[in-house]
C-alpha positions as CSV (number, residue, x, y, z in Angstrom):
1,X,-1.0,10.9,0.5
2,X,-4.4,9.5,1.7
3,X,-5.6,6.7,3.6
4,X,-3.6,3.5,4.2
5,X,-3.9,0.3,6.0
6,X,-0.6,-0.8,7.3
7,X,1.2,-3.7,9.2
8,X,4.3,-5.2,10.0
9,X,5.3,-8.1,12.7
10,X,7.7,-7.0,14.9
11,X,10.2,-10.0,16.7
12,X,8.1,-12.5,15.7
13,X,5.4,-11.8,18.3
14,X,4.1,-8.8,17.8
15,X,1.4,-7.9,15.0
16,X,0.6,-4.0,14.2
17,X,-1.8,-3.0,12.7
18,X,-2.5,0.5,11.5
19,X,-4.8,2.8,10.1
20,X,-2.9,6.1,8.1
21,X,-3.9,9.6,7.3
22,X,-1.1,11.2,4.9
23,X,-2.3,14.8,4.5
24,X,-1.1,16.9,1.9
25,X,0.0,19.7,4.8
26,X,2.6,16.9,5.8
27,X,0.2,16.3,8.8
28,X,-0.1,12.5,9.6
29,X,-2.7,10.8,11.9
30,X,-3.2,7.3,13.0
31,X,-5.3,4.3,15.0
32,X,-3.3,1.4,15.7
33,X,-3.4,-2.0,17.4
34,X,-1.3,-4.6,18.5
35,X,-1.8,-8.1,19.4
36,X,1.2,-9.3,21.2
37,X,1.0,-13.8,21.3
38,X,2.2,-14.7,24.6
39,X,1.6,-18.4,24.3
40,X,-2.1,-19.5,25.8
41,X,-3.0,-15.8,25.8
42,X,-2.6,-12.7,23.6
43,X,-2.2,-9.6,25.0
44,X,-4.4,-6.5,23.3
45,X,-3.2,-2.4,22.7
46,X,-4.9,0.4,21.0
47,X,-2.8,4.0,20.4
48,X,-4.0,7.0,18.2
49,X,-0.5,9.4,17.3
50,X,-0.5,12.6,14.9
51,X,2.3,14.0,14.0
52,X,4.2,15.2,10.4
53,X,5.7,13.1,7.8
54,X,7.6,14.1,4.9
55,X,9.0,12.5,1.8
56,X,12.7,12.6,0.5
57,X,13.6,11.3,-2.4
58,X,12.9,7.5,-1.7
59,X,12.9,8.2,2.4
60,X,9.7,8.2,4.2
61,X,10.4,10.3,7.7
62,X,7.7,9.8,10.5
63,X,7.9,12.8,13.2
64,X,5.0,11.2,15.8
65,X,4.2,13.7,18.7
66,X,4.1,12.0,22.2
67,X,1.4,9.1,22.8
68,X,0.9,5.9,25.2
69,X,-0.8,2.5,24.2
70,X,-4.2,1.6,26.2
71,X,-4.6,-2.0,26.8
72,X,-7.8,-3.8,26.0
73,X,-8.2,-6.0,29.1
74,X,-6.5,-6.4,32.9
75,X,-4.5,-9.4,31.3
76,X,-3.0,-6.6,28.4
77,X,-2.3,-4.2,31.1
78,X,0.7,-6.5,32.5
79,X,2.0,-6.3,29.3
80,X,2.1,-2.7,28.2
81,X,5.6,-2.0,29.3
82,X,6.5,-4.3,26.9
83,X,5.5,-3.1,24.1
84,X,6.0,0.7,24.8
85,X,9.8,-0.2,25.2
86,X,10.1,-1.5,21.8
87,X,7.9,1.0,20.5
88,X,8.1,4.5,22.1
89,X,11.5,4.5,24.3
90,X,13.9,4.7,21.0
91,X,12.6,8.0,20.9
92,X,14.2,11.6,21.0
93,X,13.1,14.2,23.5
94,X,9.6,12.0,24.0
95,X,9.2,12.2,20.1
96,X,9.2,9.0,18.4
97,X,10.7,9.4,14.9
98,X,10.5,6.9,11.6
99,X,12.6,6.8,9.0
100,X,11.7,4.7,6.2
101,X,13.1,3.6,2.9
102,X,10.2,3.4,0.5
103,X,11.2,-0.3,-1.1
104,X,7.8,-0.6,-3.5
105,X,5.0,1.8,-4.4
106,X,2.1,1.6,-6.6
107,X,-1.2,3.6,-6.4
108,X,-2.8,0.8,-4.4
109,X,0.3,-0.5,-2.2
110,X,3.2,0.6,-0.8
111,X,5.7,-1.3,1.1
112,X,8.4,0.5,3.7
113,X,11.5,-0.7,5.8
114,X,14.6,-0.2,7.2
115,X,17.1,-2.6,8.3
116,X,14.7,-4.8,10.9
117,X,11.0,-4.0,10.0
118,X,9.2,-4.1,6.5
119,X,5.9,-2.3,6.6
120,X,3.2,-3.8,4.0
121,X,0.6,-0.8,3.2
122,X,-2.9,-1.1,1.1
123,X,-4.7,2.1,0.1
124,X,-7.9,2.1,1.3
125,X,-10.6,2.5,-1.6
126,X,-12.6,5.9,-1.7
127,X,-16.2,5.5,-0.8
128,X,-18.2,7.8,-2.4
């Protein structure tokens, strides 16, 4: 549970980088971006998703209710398909789902993956 900053690179061009909210109801939240290199340009998204997650055994399982990605710029906006197809369209029903092996966790890291991505999460420090 708590707050965790999270990112992975997905095919080599694509960066994500998230903001987590485990709650102790199983209730997740999330702001994410992505910065997709194109070559002379980089294309720019932003996405917020809730949804539930749940821990079994050493399986983290991601349940994220339906959400799109907003592009930063005009340029981005060409782009989005992209990145929606190898993000949201290997969903179920519209639902995008996660399944994670939990490969390393400490109380200040945590590192998730399955058999092509490898998350690398820091807990972000309490401010008082």
């Amino acid at each position: 549970m708590g707050q965790w900053t999270c990112s992975f690179t997905m095919q080599g061009d694509k960066v994500y980088k998230e903001q987590w909210t485990l709650k102790d109801n199983n209730a997740f939240s999330l702001q994410g971006r992505v910065e997709y290199f194109l070559g002379e340009k980089n294309a720019h998204f932003l996405y917020d998703a809730t949804g539930e997650w749940e821990l079994i055994n050493e399986t983290i399982k991601l349940v994220y209710n339906p959400f799109e990605f907003q592009s930063k710029d005009s340029f981005s906006q060409d782009y989005i398909s992209d990145i929606e197809t190898v993000y949201i369209t290997p969903a179920w029903n519209g639902t995008r789902r996660f399944q994670y092996d939990v490969e390393a966790l400490s109380a200040s890291r945590m590192q998730i993956g399955d058999d092509y991505d490898s998350w690398q999460c820091k807990r972000n420090k309490r401010v008082n």
